[in-house]
Rosetta silent file (secondary structure, phi, psi, omega in degrees, C-alpha in Angstrom):
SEQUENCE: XXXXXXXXXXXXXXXXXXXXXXXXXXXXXXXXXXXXXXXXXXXXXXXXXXXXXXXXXXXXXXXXXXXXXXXXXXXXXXXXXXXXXXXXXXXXXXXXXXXXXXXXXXXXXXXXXXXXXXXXXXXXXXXXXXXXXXXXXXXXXXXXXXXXXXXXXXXXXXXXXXXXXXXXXXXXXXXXXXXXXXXXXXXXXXXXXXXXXXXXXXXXXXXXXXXXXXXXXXXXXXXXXXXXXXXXXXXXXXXXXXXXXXXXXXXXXXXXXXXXXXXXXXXXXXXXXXXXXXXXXXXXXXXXXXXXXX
SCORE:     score description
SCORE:     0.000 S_00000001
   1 L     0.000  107.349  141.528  -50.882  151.146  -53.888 S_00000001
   2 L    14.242   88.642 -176.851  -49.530  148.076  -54.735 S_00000001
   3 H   -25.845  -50.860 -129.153  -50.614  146.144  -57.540 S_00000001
   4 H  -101.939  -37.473 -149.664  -51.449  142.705  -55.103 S_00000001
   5 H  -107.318  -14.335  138.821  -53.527  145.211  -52.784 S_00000001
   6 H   -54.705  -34.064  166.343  -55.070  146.878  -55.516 S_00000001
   7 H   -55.498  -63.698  167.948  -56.500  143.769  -56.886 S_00000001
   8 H  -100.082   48.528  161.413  -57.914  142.937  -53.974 S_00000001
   9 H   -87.541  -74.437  175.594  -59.532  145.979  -53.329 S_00000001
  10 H   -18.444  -83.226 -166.869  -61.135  145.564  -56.827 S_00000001
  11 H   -49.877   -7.893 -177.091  -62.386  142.286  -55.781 S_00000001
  12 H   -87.753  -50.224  165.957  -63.882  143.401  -52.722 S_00000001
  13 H   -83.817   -8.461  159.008  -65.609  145.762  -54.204 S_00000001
  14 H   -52.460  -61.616 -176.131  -67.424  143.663  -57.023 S_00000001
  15 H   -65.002 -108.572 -132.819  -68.454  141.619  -54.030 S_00000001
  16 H   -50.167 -114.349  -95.129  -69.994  144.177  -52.211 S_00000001
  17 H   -57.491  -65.402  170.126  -71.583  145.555  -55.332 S_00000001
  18 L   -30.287  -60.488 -179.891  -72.802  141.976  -55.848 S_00000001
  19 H   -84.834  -10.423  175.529  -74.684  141.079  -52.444 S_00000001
  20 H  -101.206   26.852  150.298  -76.222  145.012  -52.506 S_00000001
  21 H  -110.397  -17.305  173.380  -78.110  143.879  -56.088 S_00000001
  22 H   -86.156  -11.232 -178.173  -78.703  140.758  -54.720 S_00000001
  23 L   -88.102  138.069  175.258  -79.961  141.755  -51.244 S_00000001
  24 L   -81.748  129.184  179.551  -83.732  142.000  -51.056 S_00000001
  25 L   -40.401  151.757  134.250  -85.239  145.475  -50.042 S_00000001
  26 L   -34.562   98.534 -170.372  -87.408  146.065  -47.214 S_00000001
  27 L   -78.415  134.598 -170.640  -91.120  145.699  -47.645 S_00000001
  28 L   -66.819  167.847  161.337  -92.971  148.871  -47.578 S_00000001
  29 L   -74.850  126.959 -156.657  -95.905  149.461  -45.708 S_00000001
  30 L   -87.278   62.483  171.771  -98.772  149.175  -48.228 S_00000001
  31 L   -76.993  -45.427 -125.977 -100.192  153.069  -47.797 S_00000001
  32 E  -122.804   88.874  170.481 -100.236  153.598  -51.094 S_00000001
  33 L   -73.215   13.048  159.740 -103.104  150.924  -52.695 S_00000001
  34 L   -11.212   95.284  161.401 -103.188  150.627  -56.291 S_00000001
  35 E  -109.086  130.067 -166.635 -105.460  147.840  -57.834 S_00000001
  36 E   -89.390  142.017 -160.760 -105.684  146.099  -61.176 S_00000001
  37 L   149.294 -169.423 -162.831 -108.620  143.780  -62.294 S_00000001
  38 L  -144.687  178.842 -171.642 -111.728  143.797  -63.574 S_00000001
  39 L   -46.276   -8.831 -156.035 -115.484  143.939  -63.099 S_00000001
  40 L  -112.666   -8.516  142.470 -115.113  141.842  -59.952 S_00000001
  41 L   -79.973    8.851 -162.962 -112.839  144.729  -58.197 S_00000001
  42 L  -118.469   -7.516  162.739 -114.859  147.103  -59.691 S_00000001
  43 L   102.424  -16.344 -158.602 -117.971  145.600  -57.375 S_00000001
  44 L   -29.550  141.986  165.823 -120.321  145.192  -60.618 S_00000001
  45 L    35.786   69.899 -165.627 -123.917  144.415  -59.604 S_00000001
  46 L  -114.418  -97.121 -172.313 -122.394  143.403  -55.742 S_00000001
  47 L   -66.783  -48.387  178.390 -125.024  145.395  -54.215 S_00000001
  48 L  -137.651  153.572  173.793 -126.960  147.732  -56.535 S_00000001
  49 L   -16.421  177.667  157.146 -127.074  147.751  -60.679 S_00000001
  50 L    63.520  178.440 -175.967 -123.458  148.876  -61.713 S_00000001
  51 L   -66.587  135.069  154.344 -119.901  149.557  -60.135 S_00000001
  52 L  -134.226   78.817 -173.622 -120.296  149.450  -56.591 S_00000001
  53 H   -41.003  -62.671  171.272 -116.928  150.564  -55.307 S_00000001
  54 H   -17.507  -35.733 -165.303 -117.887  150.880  -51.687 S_00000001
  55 H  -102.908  -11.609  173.301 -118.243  146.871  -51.882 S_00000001
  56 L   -61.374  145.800 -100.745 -114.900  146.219  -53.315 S_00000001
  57 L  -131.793  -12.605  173.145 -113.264  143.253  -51.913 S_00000001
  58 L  -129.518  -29.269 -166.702 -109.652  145.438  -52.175 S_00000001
  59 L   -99.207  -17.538 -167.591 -110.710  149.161  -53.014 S_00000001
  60 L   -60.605  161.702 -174.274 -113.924  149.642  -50.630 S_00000001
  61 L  -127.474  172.823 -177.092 -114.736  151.808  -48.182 S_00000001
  62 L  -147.926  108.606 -163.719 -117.353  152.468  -45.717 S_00000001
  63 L   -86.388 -162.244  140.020 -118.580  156.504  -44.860 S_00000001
  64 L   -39.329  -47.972 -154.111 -120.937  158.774  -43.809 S_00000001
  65 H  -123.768   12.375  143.442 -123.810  157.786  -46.534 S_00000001
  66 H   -86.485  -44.497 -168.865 -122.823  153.788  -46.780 S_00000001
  67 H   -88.546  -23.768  161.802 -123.599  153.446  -43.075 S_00000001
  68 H   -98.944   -6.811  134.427 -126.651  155.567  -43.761 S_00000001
  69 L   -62.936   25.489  143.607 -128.267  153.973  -46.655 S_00000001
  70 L    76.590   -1.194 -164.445 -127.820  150.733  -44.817 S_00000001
  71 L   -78.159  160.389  160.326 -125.149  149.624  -47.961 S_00000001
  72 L   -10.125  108.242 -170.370 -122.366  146.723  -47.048 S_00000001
  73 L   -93.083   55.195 -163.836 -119.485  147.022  -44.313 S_00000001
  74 L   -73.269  -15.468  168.736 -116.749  144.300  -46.557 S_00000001
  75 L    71.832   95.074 -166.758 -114.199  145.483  -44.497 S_00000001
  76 L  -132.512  162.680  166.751 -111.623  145.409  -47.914 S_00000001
  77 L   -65.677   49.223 -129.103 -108.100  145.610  -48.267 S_00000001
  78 L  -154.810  -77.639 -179.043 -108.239  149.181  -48.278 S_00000001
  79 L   -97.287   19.803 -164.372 -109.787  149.568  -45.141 S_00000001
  80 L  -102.960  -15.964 -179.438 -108.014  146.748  -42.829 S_00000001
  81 H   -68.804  -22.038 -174.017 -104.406  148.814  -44.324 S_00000001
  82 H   -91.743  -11.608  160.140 -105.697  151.745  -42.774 S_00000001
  83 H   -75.699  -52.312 -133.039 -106.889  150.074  -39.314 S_00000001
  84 H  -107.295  -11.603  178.126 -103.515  148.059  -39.300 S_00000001
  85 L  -136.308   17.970  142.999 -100.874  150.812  -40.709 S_00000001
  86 L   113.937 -167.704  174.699 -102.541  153.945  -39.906 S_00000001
  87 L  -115.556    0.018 -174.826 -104.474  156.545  -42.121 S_00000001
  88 L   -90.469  150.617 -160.552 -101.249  159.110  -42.795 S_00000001
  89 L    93.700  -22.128 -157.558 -100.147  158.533  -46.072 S_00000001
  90 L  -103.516  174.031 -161.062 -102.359  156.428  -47.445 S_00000001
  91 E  -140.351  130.412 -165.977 -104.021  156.538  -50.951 S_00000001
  92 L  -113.994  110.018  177.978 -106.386  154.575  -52.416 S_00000001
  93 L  -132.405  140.289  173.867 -106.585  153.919  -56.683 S_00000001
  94 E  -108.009   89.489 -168.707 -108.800  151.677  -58.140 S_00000001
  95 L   -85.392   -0.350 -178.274 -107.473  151.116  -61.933 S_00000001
  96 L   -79.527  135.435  170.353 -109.613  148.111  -62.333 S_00000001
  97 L  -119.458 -177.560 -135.792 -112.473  148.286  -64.951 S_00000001
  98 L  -112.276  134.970  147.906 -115.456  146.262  -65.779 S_00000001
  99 L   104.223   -1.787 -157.093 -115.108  144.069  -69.237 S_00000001
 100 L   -80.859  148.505  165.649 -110.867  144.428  -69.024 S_00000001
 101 L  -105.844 -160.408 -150.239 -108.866  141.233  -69.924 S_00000001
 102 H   -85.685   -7.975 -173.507 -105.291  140.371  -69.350 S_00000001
 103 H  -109.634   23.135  122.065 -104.034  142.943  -72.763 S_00000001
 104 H   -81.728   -1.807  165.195 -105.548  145.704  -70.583 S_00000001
 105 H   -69.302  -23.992 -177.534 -102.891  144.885  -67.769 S_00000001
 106 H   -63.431  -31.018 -145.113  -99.747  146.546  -69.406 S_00000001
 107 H  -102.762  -40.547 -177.600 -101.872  149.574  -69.563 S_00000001
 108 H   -68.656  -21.583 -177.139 -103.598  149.445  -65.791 S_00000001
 109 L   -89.185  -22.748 -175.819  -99.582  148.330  -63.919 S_00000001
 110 L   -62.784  -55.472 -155.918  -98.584  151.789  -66.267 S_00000001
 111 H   -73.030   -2.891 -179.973 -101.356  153.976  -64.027 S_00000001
 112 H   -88.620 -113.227  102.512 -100.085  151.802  -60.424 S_00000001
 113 H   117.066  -77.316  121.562  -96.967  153.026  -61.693 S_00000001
 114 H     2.398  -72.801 -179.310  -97.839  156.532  -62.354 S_00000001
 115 L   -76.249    9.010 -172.754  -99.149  156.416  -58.722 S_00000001
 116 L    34.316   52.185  179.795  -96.064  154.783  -57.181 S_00000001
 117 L   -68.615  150.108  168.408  -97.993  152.288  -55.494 S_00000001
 118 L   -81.151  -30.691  168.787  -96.812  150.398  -52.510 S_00000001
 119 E  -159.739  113.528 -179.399  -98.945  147.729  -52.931 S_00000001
 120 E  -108.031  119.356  146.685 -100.630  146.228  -56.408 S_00000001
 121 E   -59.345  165.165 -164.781 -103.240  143.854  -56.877 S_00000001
 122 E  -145.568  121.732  141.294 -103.970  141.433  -60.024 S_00000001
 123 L  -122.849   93.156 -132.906 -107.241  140.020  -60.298 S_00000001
 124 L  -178.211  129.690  177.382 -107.531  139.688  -64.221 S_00000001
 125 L   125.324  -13.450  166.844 -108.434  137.010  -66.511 S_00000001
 126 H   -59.659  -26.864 -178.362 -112.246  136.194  -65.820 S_00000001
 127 H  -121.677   30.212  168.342 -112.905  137.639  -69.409 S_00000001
 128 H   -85.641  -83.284 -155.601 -109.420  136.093  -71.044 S_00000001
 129 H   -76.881  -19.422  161.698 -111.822  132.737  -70.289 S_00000001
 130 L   -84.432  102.526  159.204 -115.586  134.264  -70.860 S_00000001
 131 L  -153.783  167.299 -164.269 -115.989  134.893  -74.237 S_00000001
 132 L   -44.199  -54.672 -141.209 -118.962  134.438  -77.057 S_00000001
 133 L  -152.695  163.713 -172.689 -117.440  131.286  -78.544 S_00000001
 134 L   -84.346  -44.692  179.758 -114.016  128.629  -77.260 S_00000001
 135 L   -36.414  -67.058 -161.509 -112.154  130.411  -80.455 S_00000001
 136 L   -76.456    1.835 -170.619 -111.742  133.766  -78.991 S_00000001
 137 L   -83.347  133.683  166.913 -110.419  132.750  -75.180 S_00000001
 138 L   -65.629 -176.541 -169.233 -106.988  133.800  -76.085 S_00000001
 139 L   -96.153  145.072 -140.570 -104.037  131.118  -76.320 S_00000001
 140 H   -70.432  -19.992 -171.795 -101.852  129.976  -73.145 S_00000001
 141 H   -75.059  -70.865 -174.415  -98.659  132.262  -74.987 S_00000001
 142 H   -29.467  -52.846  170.419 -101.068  135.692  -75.494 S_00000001
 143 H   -75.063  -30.983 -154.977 -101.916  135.665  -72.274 S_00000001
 144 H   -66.666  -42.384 -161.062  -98.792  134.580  -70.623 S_00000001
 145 H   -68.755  -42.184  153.871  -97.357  137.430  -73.023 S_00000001
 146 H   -81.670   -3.044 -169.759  -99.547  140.057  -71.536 S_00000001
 147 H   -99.182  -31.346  146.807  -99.608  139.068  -68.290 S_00000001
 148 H  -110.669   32.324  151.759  -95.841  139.561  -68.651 S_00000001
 149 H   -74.102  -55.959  150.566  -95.963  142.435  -70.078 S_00000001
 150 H   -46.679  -12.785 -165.713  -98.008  144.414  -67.485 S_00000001
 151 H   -77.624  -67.751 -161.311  -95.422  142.352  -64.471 S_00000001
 152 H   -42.487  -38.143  165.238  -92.619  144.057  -66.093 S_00000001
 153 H   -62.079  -28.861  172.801  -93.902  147.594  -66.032 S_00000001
 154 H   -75.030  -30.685  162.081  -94.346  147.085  -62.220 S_00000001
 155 H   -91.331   14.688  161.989  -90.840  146.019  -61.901 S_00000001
 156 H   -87.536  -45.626  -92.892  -89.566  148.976  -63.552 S_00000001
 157 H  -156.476  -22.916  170.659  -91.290  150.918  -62.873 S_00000001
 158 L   -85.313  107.286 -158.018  -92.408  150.608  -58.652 S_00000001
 159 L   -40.579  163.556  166.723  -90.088  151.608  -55.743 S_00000001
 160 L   -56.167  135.147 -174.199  -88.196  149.549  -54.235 S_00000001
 161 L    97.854  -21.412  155.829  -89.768  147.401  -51.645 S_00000001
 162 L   -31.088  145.446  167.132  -93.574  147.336  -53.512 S_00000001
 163 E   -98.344  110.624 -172.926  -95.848  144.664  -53.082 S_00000001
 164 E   -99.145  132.199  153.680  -97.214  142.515  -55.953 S_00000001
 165 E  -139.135  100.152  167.456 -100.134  140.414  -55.009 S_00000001
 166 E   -92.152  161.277 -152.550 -101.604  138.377  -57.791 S_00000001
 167 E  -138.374  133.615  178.931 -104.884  136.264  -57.079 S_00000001
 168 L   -61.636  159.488 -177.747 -105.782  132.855  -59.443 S_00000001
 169 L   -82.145  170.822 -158.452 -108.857  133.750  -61.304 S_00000001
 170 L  -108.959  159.804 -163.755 -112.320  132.206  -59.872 S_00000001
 171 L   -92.885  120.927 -172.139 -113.180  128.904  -60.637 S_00000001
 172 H  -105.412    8.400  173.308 -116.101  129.982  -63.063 S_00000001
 173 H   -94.908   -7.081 -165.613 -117.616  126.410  -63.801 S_00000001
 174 H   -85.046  -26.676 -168.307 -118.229  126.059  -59.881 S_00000001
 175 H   -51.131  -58.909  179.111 -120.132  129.539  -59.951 S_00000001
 176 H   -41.582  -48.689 -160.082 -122.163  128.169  -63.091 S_00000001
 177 H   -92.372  -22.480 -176.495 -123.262  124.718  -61.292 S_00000001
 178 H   -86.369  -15.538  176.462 -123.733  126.490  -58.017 S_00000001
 179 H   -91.170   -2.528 -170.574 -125.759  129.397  -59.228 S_00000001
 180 L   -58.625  -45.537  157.857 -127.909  127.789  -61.630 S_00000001
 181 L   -50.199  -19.238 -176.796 -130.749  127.327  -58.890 S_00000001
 182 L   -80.463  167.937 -179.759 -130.754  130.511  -58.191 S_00000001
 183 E  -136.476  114.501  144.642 -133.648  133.638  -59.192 S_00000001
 184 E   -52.405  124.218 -169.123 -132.316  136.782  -59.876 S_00000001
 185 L    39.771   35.503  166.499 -134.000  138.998  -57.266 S_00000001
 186 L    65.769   17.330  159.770 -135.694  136.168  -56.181 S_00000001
 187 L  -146.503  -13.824  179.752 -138.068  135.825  -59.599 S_00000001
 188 E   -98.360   99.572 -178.126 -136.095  134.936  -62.460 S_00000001
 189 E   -39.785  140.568 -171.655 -134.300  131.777  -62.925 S_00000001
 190 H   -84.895  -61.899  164.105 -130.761  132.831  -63.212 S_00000001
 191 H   -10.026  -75.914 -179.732 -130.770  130.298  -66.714 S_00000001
 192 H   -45.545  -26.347 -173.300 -133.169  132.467  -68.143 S_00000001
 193 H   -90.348  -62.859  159.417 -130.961  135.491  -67.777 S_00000001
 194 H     0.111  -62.638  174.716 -128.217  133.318  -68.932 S_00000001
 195 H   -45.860  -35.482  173.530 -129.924  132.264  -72.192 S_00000001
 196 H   -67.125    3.811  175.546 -129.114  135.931  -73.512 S_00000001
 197 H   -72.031  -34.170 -170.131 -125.536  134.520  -73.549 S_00000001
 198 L   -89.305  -15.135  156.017 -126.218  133.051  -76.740 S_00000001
 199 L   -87.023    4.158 -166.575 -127.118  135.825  -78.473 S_00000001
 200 L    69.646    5.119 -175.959 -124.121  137.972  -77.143 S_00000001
 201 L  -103.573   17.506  171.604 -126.178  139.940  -74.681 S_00000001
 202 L  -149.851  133.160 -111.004 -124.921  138.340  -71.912 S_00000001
 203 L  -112.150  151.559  146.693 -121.448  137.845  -71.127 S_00000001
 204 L    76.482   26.502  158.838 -119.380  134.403  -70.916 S_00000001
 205 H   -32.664  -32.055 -143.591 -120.969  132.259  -73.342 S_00000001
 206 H   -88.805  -21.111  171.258 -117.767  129.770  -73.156 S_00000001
 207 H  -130.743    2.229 -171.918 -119.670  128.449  -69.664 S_00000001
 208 H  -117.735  -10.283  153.989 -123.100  129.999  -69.534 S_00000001
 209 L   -19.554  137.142  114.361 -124.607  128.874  -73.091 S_00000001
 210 L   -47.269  -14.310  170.004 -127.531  126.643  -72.929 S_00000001
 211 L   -77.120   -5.800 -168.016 -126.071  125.029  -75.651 S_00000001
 212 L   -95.467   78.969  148.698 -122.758  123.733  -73.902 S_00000001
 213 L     0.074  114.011 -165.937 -122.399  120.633  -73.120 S_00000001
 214 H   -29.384  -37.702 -170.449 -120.576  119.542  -69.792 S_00000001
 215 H   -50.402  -42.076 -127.230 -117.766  118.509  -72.133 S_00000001
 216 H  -106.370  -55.916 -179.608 -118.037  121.827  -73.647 S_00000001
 217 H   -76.080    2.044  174.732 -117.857  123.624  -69.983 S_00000001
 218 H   -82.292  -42.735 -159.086 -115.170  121.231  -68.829 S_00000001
 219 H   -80.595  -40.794 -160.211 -112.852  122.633  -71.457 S_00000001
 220 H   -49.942  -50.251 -175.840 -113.495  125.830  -70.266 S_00000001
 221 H   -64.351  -47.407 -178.335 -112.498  125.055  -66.839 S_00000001
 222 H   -66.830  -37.896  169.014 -109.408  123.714  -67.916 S_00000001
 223 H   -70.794    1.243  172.006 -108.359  127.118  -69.919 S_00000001
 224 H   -88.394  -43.876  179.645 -109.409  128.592  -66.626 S_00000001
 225 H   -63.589  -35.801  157.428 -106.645  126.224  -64.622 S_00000001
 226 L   -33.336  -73.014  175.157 -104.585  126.811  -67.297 S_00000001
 227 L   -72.775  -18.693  146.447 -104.157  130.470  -66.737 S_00000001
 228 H   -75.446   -1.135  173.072 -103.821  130.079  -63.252 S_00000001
 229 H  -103.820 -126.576 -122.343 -100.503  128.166  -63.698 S_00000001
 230 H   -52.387  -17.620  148.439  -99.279  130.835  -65.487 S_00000001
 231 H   -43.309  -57.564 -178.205 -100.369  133.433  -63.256 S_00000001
 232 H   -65.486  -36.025 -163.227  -98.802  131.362  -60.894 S_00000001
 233 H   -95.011  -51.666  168.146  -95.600  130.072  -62.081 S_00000001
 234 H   -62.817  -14.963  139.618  -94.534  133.815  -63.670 S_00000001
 235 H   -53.786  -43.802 -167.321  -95.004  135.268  -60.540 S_00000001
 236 H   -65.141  -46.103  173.011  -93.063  132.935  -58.891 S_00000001
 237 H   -51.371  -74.989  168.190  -90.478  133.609  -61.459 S_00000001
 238 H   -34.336  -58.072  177.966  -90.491  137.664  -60.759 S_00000001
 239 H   -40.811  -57.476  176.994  -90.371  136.382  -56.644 S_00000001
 240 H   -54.895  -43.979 -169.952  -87.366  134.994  -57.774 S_00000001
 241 H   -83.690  -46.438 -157.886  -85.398  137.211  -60.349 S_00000001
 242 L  -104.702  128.700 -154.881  -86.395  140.278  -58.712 S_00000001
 243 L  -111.721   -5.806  175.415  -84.863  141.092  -55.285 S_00000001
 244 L   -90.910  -13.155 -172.048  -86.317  144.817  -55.260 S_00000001
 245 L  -119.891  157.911  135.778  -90.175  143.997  -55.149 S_00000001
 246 E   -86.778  110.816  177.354  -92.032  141.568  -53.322 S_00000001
 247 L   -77.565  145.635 -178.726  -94.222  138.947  -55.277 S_00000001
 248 L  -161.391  146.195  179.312  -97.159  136.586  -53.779 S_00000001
 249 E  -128.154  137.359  172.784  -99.417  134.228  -56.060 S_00000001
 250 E  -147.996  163.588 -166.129 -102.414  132.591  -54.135 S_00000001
 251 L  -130.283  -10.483  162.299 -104.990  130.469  -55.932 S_00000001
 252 L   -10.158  -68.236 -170.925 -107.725  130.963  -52.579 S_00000001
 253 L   -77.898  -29.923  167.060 -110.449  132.266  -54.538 S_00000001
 254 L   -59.609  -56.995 -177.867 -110.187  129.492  -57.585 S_00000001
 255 L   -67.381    0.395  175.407 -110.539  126.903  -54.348 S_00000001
 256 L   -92.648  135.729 -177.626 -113.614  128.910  -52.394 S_00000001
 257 L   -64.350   36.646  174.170 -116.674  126.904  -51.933 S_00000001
 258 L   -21.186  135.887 -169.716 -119.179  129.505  -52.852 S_00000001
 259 L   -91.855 -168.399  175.021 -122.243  129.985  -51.897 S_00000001
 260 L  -102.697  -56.679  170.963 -125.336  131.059  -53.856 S_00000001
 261 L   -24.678  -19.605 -167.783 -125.807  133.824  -51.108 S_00000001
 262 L   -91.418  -16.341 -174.433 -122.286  134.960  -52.341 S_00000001
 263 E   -85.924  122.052 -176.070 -123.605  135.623  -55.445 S_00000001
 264 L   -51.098  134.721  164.264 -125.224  138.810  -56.969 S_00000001
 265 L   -75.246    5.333 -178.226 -129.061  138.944  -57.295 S_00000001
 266 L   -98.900  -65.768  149.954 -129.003  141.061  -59.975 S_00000001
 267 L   -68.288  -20.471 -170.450 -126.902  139.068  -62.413 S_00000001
 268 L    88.102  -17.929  172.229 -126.140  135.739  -61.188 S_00000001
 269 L  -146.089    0.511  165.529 -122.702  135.878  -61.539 S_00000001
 270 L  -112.097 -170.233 -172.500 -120.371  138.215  -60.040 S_00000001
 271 E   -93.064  128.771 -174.441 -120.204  138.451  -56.074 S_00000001
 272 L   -46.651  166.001  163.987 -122.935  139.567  -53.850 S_00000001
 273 H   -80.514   10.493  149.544 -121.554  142.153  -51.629 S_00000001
 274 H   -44.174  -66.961 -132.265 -121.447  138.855  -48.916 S_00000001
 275 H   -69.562  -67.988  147.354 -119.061  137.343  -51.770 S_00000001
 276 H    29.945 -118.160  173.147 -117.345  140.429  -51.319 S_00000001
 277 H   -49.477  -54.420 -167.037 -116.667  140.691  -47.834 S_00000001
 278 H   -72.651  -30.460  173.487 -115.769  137.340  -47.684 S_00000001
 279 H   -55.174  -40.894 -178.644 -113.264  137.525  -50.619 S_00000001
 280 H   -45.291  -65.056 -173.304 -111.549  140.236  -48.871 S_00000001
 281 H   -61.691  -47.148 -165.164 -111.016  138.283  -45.740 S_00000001
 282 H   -61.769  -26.931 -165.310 -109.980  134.953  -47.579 S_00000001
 283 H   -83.168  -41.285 -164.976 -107.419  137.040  -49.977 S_00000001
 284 H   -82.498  -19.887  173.218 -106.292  138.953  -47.373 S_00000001
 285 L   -90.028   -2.880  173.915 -105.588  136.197  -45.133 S_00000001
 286 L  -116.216   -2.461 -148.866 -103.378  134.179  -47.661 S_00000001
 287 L   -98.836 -156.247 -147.803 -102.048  137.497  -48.816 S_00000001
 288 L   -92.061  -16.459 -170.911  -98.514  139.290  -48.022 S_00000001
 289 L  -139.220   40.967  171.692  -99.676  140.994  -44.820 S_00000001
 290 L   -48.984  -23.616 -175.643 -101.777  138.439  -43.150 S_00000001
 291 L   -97.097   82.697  -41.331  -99.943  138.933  -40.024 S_00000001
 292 L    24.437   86.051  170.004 -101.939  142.402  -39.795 S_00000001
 293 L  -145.770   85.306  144.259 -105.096  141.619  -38.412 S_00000001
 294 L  -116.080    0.000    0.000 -107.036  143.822  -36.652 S_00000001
């Protein structure tokens, strides 16, 4: 061969090499569920005391013995993948746990990982901004640093073609002024159960203190908005950089007008299974495979 036609051989094939790392993959079909999160995937107090998986707003399901004890139908992103992309294949893991903050995500995108999920949720960061005292909410770098620390194990680490869907954290000063009126099970002032916040025996001091001053619950909300730009803007980043996964940021649930009906009656502050249901639909409807809806 020729030197001149060797060359451009060479160069031809750099270019190809080039656009097929630069071309984006195909997005799989999202059999394979894997979610990430906290107490508020994990269903806490939705329906009954406890985890109530059944009611989750991404992992629940609905049987045999949920349709006969009469529990919650949320309809979750779970079960609309398996109405809208069949039931062969799919898999369901729930990796979220109750109390986890954003330096338990590295270790929950390791087990979606593990499971070669197809499609991972992020709902993480409600106890980054609930803590005893405004000291301990970590600092906009810690979190950013764990939050891209768990991204990064998902883009290593997920086939090609995976689904990322992170979700802004709930706006947790609207919950406080809209739930305040409320009675736990319909005797208990939800305040009064609150008030154990101050003692540590109730979670989420940093907005549910009686001692906090709007000012003092103001800030909070802004270290909540805070960490929803960075949710937001390092996705957006991955969406960019990374041409093998798909990425999606939505900020829906910081912007839903909650109701007190939405709320749990047990605690006062995580979501009734109504809250639920309806999170499902609103997430799922801003989310990557809103055009799958039946």
């Amino acid at each position: 061969m020729k030197p001149k036609n060797y060359l451009l051989c060479s160069v031809l094939v750099i270019i190809c090499l080039f656009l097929m790392s630069s071309a984006a993959f195909p997005q799989l079909a999202p059999k394979r569920l894997s979610s990430t999160g906290d107490s508020m995937s994990e269903a806490i107090d939705a329906e009954l005391p406890a985890a109530n998986h059944w009611a989750s707003w991404v992992n629940g399901y609905h049987g045999f013995w949920e349709w006969l004890f009469g529990l919650t139908d949320v309809y979750s992103h779970n079960q609309r993948i398996t109405k809208n992309f069949g039931s062969y294949g799919r898999k369901n893991f729930m990796e979220a746990k109750s109390g986890a903050d954003m330096f338990d995500f590295p270790g929950q995108a390791a087990q979606s990982v593990n499971h070669q999920a197809q499609y991972v949720t992020v709902l993480m960061g409600h106890n980054d901004v609930c803590q005893n005292h405004p000291t301990e909410i970590p600092t906009d770098e810690m979190f950013e640093e764990n939050f891209r620390a768990g991204m990064e194990k998902l883009k290593q680490g997920l086939p090609a073609g995976a689904t990322i869907y992170v979700v802004g954290i709930v706006d947790i000063y609207h919950l406080w002024d809209m739930a305040r009126d409320k009675k736990a099970l319909g005797i208990v002032d939800c305040e009064v159960i609150w008030a154990a916040s101050v003692l540590g025996l109730y979670p989420c001091a940093t907005m549910l203190s009686p001692l906090n001053s709007d000012a003092d619950r103001r800030a909070t909300q802004k270290r909540n908005e805070g960490f929803n730009g960075i949710l937001e803007r390092v996705t957006q980043e991955y969406q960019t950089k990374d041409s093998r996964h798909q990425y999606f940021y939505t900020d829906v649930v910081f912007n839903y007008p909650f109701v007190e009906s939405q709320v749990s009656d047990i605690d006062c502050f995580h979501p009734s299974a109504r809250g639920q249901k309806d999170l499902s639909k609103i997430t799922w409807d801003a989310g990557p495979f809103s055009a799958r809806q039946k």
